[in-house]
Residue, then its C-alpha position, 0 to 999 in steps of 0.5 A: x500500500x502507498x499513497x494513503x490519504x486521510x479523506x474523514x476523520x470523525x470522532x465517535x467518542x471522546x468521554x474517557x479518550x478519543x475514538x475516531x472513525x477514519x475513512x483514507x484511500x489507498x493504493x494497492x500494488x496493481x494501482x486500484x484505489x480504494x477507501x476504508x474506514x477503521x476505528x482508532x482508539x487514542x488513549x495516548x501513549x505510556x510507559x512500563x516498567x519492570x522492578x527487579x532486585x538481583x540479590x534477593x531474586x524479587x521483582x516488584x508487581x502491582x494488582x488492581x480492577x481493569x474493567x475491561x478485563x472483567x467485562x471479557x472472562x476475568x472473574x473479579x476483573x483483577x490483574x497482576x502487571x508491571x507498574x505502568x502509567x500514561x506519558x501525560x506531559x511527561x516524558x517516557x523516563x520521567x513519567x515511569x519514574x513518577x509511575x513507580x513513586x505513585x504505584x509502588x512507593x520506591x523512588x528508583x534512581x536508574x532506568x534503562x529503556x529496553x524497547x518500544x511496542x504498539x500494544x494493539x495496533x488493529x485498533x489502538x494507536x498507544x504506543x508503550x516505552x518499556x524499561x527496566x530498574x533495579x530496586x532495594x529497600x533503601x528505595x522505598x519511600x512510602x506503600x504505594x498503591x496510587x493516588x486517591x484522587x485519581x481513584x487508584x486501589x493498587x495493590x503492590x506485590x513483591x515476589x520472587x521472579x520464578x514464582x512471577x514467571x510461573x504465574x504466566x503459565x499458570x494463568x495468573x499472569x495475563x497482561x502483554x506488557x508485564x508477559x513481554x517485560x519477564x521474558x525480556x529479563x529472562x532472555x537477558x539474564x537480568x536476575x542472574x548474579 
């Protein structure tokens, strides 16, 4: 495909984010034009970011309510992931900083950005800075668990990595990002000593 035009943008909701209808022509190998419309859902974009202290053999995990999961097969609609959190005004180092602060108490001091990924490209446009971050206690500055006022319930969670890696194949574990996020650690040793 080349020569994509946007010829319609329509906004079908923009209550919690943005979703749009865009219509765009095309053309296809052989030179035939044609139009398509898709929806694209605009939330913005994030960052991620995986915890982990390799002299204990911990990494650090959060628990909370996504509805979306829950409207879709999970029974209480909890989810265990990496701490994450919208870019905002901020950029992808700052924010997953600010994130780690608000969602799990520990003030890191050194990130390092592994890769970049749009997490569901057929329909959402975010797109999602993943890194990674040593932790100790000497870290910790307060519990966590989010901000009140943006209604966060987030519960923080520190276990080992083989028990966090085995709840992937128990099922205990099913977001993309905290799945993408422990098999980067374990294809890259991050634990080993």
């Amino acid at each position: 495909m080349n020569n994509i035009t946007i010829t319609n943008t329509e906004v079908l909701s923009d209550n919690w984010y943005t979703l749009r209808k865009i219509s765009y022509q095309t053309t296809d190998r052989a030179g035939n034009v044609t139009t398509q419309s898709r929806e694209a859902y605009d939330r913005g974009n994030g960052a991620v970011i995986f915890l982990y202290n390799k002299q204990q053999g911990t990494v650090i995990l959060t628990r909370q309510f996504r509805m979306p999961t829950y409207v879709n097969g999970n029974p209480n609609g909890m989810l265990i992931e990496c701490c994450a959190g919208l870019l905002d005004a901020h950029n992808a180092e700052d924010c997953i900083r600010k994130e780690t602060e608000e969602e799990t108490g520990y003030k890191i001091t050194h990130v390092q950005k592994v890769f970049e990924a749009y997490m569901s490209p057929g329909s959402v446009t975010e797109m999602l800075y993943f890194f990674t971050a040593e932790y100790d206690k000497s870290m910790q500055v307060s519990d966590g668990g989010g901000l009140a006022e943006e209604n966060e319930n987030i519960e923080v969670l520190e276990m080992t990595f083989q028990q966090a890696v085995g709840m992937i194949a128990s099922g205990d574990i099913r977001d993309a990002k905290t799945i993408m996020l422990l098999q980067y650690a374990q294809i890259h040793n991050l634990l080993d000593r």
